[in-house]
Each structure stands twice: as C-alpha cells, then as structure tokens.
PDB file with one MODEL, atoms N, CA, C and O in Angstrom:
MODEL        1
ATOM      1  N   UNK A   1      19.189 -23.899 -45.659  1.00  0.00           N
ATOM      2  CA  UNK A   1      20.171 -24.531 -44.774  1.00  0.00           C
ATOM      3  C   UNK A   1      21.239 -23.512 -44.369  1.00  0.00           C
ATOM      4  O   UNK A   1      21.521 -23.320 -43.186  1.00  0.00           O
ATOM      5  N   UNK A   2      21.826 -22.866 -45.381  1.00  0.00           N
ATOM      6  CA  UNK A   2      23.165 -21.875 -45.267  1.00  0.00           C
ATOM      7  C   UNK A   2      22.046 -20.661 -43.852  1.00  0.00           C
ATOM      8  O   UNK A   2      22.169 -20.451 -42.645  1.00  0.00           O
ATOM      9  N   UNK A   3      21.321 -20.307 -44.652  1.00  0.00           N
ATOM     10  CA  UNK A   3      20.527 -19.403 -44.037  1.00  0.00           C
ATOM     11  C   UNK A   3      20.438 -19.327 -42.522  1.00  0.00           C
ATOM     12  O   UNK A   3      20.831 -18.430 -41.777  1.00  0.00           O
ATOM     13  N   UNK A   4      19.792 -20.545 -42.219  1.00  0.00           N
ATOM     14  CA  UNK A   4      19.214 -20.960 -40.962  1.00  0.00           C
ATOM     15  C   UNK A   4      20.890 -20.971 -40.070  1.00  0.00           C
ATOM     16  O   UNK A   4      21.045 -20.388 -38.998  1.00  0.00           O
ATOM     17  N   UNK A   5      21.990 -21.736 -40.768  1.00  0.00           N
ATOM     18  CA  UNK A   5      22.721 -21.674 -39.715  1.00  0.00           C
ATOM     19  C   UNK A   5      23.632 -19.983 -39.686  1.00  0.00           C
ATOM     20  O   UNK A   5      24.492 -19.858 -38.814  1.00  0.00           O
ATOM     21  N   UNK A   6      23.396 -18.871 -40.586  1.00  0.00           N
ATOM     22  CA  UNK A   6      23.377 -17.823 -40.515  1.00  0.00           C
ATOM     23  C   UNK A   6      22.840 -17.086 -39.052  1.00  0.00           C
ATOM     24  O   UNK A   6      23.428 -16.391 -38.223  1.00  0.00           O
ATOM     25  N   UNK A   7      21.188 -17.674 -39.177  1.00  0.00           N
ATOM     26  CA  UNK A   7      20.569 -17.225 -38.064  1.00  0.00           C
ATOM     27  C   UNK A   7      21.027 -17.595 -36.931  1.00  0.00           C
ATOM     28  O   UNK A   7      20.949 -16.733 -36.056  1.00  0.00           O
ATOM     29  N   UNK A   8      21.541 -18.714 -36.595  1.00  0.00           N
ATOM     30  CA  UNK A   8      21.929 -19.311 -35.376  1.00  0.00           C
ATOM     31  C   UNK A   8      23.364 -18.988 -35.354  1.00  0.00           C
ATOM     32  O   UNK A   8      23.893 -18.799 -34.259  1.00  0.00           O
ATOM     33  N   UNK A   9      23.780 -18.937 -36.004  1.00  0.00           N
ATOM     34  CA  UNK A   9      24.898 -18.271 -35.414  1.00  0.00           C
ATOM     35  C   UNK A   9      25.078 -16.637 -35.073  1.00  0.00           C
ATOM     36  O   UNK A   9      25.989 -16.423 -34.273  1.00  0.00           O
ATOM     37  N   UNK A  10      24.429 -15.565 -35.502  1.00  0.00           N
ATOM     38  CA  UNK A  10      23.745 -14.677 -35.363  1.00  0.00           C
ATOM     39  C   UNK A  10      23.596 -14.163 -33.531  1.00  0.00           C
ATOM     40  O   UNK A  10      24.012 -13.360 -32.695  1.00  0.00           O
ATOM     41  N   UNK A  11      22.558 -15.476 -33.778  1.00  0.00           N
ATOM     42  CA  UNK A  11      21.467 -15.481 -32.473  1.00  0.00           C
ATOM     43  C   UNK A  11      22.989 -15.725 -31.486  1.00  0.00           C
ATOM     44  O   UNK A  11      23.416 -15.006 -30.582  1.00  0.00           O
ATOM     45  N   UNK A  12      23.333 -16.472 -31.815  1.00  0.00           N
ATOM     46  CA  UNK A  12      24.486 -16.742 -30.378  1.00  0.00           C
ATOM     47  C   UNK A  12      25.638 -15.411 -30.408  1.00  0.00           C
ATOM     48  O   UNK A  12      26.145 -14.936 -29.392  1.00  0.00           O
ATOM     49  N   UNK A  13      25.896 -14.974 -31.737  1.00  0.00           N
ATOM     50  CA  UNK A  13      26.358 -14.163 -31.152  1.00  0.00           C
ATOM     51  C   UNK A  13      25.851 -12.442 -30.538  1.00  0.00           C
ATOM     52  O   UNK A  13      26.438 -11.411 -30.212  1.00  0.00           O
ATOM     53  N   UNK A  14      24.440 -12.919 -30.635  1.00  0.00           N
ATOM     54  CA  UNK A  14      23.735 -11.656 -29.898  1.00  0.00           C
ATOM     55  C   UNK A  14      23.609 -11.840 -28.665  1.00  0.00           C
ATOM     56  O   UNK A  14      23.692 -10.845 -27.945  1.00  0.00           O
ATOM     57  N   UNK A  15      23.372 -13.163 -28.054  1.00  0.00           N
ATOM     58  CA  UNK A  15      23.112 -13.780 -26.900  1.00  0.00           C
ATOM     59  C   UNK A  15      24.186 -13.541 -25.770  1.00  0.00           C
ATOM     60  O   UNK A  15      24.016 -13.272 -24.581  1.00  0.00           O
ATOM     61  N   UNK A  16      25.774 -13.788 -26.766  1.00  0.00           N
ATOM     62  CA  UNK A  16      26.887 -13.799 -26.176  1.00  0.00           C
ATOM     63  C   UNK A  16      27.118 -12.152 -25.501  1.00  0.00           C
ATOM     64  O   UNK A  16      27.594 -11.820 -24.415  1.00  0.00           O
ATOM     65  N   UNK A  17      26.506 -11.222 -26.756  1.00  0.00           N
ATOM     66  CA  UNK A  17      26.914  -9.542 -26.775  1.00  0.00           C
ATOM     67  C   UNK A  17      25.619  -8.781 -25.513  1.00  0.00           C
ATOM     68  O   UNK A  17      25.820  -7.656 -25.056  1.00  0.00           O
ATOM     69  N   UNK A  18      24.702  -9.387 -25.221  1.00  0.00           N
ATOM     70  CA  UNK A  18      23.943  -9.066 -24.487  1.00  0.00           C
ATOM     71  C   UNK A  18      24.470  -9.410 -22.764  1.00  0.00           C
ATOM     72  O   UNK A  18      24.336  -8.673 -21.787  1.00  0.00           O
ATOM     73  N   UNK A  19      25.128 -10.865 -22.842  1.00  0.00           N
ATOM     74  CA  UNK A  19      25.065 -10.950 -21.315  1.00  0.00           C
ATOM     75  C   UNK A  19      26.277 -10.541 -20.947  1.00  0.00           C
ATOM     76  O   UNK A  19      26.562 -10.541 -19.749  1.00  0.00           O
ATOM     77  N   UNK A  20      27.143 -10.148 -21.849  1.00  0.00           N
ATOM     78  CA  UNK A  20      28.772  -9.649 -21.962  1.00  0.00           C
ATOM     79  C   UNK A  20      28.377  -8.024 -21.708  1.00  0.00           C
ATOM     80  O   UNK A  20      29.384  -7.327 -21.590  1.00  0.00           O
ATOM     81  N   UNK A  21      27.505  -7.525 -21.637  1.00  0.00           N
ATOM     82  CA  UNK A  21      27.123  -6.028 -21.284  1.00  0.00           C
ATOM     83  C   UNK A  21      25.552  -5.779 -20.432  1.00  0.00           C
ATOM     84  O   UNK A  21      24.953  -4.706 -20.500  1.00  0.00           O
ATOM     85  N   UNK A  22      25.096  -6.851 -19.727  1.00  0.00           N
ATOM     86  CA  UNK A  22      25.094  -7.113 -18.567  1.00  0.00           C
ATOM     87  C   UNK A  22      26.164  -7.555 -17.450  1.00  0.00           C
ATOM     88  O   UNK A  22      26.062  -6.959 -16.377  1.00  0.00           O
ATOM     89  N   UNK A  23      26.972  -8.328 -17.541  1.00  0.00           N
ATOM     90  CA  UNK A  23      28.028  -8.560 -17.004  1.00  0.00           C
ATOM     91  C   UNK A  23      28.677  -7.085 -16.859  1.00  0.00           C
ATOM     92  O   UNK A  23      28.378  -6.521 -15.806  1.00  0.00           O
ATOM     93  N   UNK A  24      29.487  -6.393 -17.710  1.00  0.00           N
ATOM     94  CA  UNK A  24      29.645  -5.315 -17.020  1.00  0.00           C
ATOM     95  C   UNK A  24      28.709  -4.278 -16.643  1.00  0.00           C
ATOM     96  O   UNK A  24      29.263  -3.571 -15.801  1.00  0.00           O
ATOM     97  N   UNK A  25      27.454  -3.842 -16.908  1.00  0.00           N
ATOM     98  CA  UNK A  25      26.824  -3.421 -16.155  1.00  0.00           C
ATOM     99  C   UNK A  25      26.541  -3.572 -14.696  1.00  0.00           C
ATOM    100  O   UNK A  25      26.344  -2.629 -13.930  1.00  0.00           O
ATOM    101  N   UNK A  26      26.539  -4.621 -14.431  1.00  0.00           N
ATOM    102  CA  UNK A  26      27.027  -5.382 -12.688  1.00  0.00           C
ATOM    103  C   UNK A  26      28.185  -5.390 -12.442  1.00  0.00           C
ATOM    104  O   UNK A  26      28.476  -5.700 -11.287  1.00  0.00           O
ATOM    105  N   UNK A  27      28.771  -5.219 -12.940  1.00  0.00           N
ATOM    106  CA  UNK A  27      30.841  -5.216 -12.450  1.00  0.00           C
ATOM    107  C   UNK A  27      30.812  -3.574 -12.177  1.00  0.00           C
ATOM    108  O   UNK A  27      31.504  -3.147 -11.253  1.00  0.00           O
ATOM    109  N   UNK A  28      30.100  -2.745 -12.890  1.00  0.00           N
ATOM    110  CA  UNK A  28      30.773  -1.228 -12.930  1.00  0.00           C
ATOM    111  C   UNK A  28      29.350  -0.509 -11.877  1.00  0.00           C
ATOM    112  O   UNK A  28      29.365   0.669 -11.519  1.00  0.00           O
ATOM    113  N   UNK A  29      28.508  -1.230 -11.612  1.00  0.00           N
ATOM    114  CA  UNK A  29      27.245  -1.182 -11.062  1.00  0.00           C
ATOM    115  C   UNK A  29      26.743   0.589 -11.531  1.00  0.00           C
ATOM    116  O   UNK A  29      26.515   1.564 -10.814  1.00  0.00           O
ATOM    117  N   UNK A  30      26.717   0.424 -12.958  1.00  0.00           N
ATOM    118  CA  UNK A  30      26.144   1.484 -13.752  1.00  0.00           C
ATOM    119  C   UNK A  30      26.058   1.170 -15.395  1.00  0.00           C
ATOM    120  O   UNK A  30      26.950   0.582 -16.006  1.00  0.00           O
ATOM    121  N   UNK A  31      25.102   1.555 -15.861  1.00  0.00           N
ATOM    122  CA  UNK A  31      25.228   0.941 -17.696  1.00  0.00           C
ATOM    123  C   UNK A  31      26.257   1.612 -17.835  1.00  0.00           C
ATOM    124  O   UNK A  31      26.540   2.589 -17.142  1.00  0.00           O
ATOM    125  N   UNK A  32      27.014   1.105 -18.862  1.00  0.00           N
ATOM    126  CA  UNK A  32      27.987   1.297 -19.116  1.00  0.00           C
ATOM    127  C   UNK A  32      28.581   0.456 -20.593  1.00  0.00           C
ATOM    128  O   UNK A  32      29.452  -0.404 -20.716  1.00  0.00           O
ATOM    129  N   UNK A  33      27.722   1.104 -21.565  1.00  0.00           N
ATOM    130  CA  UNK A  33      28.512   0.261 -23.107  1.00  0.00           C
ATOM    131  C   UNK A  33      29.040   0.746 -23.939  1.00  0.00           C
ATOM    132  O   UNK A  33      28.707   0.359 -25.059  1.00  0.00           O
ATOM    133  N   UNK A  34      30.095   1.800 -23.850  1.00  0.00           N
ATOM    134  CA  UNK A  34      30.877   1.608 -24.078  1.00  0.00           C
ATOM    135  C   UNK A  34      31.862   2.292 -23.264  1.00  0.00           C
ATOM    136  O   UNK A  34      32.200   3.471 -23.167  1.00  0.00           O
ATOM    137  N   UNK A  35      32.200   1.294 -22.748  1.00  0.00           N
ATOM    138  CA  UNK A  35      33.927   1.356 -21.830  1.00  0.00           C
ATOM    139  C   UNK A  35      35.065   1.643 -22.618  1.00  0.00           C
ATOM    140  O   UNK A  35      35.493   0.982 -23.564  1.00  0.00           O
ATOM    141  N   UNK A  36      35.536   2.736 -22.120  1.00  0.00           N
ATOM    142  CA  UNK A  36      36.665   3.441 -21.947  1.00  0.00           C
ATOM    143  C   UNK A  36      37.834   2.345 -21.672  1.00  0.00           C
ATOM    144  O   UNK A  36      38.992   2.714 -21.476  1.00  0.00           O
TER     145      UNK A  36
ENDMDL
END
C-alpha cells in the first residue's frame, strides 16, 4: 500500500518534471534544461 502510493506519487512527479521541460523547450524554442 505505502509502496504503491510511493510509485504514484513518483510517477506524477515525473510526469509534472517532463512536461515542465517541454514547456520550456517550446518557450526558448531550443532544449534547454538547465536554465540559467
């Protein structure tokens, strides 16, 4: 139980860190991780 909601919370916050650096990759219209 502890585990599983480990994973899921995890997962969301990979989910969150992925489209948060797509997002600036389209704002700076170049990869770009780690901003200055």
């Amino acid at each position: 139980m502890y585990l599983n909601t480990c994973l899921k919370y995890f997962k969301y916050i990979y989910t969150l860190n992925t489209l948060y650096l797509i997002y600036l990759n389209n704002f700076h219209g170049k990869p770009n991780f780690f901003p200055k």
